[in-house]
BAKOLZA-199333 format. One record per residue (C-alpha): residue in one letter; residue number from 1; x, y, z. Coordinates in pm, 1 decimal. Example, Ala and Ser with C-alpha at 12.3 -4.5 7.8 and 13.67 -1.06 7.14 Angstrom:
2
+-----+-----+----------+----------+----------+
! res !   n !        u !        v !        w !
+-----+-----+----------+----------+----------+
!   A !   1 !   1230.0 !   -450.0 !    780.0 !
!   S !   2 !   1367.0 !   -106.0 !    714.0 !
+-----+-----+----------+----------+----------+
***
This chain:
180
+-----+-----+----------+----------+----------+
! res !   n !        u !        v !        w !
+-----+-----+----------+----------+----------+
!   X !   1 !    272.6 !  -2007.7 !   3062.9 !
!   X !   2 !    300.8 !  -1649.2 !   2892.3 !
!   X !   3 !    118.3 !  -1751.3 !   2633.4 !
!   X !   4 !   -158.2 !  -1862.3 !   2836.6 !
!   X !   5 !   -160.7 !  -1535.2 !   3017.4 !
!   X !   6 !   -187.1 !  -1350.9 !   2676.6 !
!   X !   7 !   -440.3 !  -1551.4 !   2595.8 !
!   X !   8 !   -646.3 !  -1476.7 !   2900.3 !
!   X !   9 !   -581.6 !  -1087.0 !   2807.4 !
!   X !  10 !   -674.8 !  -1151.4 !   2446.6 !
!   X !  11 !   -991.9 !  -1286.9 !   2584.0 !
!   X !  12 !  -1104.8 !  -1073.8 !   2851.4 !
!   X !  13 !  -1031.3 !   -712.0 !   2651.2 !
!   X !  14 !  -1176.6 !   -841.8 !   2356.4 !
!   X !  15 !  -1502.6 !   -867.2 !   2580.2 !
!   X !  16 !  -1542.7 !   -647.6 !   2805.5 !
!   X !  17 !  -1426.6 !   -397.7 !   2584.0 !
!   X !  18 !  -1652.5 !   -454.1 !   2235.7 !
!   X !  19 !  -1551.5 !   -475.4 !   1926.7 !
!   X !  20 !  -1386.8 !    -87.4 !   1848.9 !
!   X !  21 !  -1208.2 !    -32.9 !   2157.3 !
!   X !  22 !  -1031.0 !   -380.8 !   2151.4 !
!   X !  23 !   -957.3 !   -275.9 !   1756.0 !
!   X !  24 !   -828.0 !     43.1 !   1895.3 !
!   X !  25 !   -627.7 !   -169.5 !   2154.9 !
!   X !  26 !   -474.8 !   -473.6 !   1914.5 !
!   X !  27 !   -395.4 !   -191.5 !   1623.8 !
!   X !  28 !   -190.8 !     48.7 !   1848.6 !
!   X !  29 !    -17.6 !   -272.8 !   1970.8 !
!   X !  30 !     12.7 !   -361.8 !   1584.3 !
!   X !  31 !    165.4 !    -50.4 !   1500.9 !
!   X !  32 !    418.5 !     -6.0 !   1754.0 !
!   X !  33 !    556.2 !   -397.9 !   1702.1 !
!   X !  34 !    586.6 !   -314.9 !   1333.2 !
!   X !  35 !    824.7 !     18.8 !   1472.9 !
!   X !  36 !    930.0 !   -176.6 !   1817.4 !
!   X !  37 !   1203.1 !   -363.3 !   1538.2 !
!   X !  38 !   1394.5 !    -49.9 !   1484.4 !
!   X !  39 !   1364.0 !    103.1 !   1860.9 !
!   X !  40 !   1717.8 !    -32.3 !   1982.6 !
!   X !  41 !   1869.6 !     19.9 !   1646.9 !
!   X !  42 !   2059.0 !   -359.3 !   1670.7 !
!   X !  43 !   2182.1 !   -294.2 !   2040.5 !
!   X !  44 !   2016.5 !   -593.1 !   2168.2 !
!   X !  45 !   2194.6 !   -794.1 !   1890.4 !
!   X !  46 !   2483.9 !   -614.8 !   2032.1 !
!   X !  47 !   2409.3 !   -714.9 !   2407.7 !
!   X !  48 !   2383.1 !  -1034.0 !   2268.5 !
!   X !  49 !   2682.8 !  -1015.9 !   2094.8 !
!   X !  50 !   2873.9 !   -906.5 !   2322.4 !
!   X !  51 !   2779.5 !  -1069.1 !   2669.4 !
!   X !  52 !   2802.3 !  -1412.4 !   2485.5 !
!   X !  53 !   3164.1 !  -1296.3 !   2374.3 !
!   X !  54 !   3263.5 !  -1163.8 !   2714.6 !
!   X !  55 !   3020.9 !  -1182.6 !   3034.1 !
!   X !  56 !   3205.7 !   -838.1 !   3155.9 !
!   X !  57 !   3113.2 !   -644.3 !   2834.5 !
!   X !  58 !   2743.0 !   -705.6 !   2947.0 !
!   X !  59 !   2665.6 !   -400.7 !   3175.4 !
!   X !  60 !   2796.0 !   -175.9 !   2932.4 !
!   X !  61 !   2574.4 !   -320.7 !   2592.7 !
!   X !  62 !   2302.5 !   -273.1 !   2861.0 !
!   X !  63 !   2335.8 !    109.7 !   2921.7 !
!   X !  64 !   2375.5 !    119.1 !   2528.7 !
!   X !  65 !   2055.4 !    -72.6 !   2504.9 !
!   X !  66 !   1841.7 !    133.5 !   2737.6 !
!   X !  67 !   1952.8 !    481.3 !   2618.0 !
!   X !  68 !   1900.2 !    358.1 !   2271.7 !
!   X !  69 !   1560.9 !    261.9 !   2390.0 !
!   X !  70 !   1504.3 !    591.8 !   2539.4 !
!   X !  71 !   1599.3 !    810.8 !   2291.5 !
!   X !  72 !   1462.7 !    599.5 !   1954.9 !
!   X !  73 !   1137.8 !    510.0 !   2140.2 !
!   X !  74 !   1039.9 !    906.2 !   2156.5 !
!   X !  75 !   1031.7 !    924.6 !   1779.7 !
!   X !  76 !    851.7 !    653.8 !   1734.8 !
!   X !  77 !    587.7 !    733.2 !   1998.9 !
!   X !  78 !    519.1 !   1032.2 !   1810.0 !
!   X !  79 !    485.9 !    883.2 !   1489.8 !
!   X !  80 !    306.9 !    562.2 !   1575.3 !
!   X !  81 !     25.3 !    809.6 !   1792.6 !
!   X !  82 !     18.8 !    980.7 !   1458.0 !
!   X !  83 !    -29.0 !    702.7 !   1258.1 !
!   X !  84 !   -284.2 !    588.2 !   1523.5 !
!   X !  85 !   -488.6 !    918.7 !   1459.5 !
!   X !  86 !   -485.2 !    943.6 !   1119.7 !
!   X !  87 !   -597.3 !    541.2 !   1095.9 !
!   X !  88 !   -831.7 !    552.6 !   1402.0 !
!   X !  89 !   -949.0 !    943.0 !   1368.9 !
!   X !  90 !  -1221.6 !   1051.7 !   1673.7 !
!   X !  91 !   -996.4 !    772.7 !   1901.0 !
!   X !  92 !   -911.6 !    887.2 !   2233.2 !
!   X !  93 !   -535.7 !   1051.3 !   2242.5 !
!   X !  94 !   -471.2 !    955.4 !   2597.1 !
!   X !  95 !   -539.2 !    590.3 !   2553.8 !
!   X !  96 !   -344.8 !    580.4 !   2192.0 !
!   X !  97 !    -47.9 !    750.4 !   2410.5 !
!   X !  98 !    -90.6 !    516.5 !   2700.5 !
!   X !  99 !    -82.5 !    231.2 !   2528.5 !
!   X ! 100 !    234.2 !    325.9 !   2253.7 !
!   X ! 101 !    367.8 !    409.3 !   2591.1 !
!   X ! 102 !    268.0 !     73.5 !   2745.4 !
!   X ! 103 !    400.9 !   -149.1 !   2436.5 !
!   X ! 104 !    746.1 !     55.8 !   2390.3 !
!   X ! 105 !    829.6 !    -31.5 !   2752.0 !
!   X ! 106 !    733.8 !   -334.8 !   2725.9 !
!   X ! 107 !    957.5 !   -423.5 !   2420.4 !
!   X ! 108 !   1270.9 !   -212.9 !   2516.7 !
!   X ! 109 !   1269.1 !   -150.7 !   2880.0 !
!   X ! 110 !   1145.3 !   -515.3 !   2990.4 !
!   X ! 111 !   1190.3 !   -771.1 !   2716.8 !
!   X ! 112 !   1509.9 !   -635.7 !   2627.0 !
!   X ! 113 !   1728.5 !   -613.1 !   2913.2 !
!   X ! 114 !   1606.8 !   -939.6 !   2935.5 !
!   X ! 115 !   1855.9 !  -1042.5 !   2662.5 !
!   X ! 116 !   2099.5 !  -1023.7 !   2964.5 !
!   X ! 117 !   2010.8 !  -1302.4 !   3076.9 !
!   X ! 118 !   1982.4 !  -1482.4 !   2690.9 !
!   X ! 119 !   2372.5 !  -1424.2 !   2715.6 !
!   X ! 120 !   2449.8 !  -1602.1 !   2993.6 !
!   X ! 121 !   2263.0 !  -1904.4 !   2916.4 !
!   X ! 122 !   2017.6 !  -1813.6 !   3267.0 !
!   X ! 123 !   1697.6 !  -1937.5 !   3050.4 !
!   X ! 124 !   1491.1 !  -1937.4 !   3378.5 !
!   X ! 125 !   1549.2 !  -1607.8 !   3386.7 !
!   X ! 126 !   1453.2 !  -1516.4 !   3069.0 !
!   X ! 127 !   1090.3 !  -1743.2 !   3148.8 !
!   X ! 128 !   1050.5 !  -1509.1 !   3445.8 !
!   X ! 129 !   1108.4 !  -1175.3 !   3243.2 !
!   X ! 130 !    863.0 !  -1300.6 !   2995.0 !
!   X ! 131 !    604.2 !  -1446.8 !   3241.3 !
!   X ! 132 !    622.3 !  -1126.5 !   3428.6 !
!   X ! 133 !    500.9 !   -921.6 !   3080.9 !
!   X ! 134 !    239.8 !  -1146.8 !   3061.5 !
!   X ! 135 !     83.3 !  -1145.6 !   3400.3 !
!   X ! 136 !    116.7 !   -756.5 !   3427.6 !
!   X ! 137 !   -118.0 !   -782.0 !   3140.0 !
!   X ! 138 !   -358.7 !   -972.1 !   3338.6 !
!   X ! 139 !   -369.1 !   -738.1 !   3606.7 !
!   X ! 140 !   -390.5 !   -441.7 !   3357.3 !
!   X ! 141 !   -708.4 !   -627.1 !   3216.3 !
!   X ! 142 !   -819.4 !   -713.0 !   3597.4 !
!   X ! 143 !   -815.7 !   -389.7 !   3640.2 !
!   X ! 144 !  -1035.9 !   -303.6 !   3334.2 !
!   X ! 145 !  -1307.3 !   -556.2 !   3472.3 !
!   X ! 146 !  -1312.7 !   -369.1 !   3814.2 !
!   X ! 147 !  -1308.4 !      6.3 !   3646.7 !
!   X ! 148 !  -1471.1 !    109.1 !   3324.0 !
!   X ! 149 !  -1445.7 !    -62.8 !   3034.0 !
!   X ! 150 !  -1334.6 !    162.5 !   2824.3 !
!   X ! 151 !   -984.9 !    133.5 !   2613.0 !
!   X ! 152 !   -827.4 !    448.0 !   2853.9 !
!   X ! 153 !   -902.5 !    245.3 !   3146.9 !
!   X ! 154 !   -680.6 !    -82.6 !   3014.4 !
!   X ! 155 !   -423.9 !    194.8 !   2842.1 !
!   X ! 156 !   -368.1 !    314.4 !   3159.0 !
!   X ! 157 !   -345.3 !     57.9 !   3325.8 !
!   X ! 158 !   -123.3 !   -160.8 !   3109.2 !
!   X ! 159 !    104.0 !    160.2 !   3128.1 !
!   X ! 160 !    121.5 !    162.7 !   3520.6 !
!   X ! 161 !    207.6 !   -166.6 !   3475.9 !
!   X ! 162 !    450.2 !   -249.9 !   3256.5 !
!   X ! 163 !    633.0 !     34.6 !   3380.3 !
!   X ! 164 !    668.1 !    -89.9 !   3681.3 !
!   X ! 165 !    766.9 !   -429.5 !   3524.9 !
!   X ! 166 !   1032.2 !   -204.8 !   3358.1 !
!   X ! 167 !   1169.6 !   -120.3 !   3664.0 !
!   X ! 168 !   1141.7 !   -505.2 !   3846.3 !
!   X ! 169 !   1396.9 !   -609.1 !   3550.5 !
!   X ! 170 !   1608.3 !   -343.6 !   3549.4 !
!   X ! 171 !   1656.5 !   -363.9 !   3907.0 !
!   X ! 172 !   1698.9 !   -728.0 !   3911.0 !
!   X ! 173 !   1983.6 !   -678.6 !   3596.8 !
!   X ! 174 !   2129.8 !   -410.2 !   3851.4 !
!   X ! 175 !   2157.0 !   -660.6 !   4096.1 !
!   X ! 176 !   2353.0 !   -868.1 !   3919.3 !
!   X ! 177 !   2609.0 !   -679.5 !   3781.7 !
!   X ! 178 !   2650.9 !   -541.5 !   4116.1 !
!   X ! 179 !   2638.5 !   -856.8 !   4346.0 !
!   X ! 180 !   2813.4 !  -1060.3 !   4048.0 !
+-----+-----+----------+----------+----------+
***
């Protein structure tokens, strides 16, 4: 089902936004999964680790996980926007921001935590986190057909987004631990 959705996104940016502005798009999204790898510095293989071990141990590896997130991911926003400019010079800095933004949450503040749920063997769970990704994409890229179709206008909106997709699976992780 996610990989429909992506699909759809693939589809739709790549037209309505032409040729340079989707390149603009896919290579910031390039870049920051090539530095996304080292933005937890092994502490979801340390959730994992852990909250398959011992179920208790889990809402501590996921504090560890989110500062880690937090505090690596401001780093390597500034590089991978610099890396962006230099490759892509003239590009709009908002949108290259935006969207490093947009693809660091998405990796470490959504898809991560979701690991929680890897360690207790709660697989729909883990469907959900990774459908929900996906079809905050789509409304990103809804959003793009209704506004301009520029790359700001899906940066932007993919940022609004995700973030608050951030914040549905951190709240539902929350709920757990608490109500568990």
């Amino acid at each position: 089902m996610s990989s429909a959705l992506v699909a759809v996104v693939v589809f739709v940016a790549a037209r309505d936004l032409g040729t340079a502005e989707y390149g603009v798009y896919a290579g910031i999204g390039a870049l920051v999964n090539l530095a996304a790898v080292f933005g937890a510095l092994g502490a979801k293989d340390v959730l994992l680790k852990r909250g398959t071990a011992d179920a208790a141990e889990l809402p501590a590896a996921w504090g560890v996980l989110l500062v880690a997130n937090v505090v690596v991911a401001v780093p390597l926003l500034t590089l991978t926007v610099g890396v962006a400019a230099l490759l892509l010079p003239g590009r709009d800095l908002v949108a290259s921001i935006a969207l490093a933004i947009a693809e660091y949450v998405s990796a470490g503040l959504v898809k991560g935590p979701g690991n929680i749920w890897v360690a207790l063997d709660r697989f729909g769970m883990v469907a959900f986190v990774n459908i929900l990704d996906a079809a905050l994409r789509v409304v990103a890229v809804v959003i793009l057909v209704l506004g301009t179709p520029e790359v700001r206008t899906l940066a932007l909106a993919l940022a609004v987004c995700i973030g608050i997709g951030a914040v549905i699976v951190n709240v539902l992780a929350w709920r757990f631990f608490v109500f568990n």
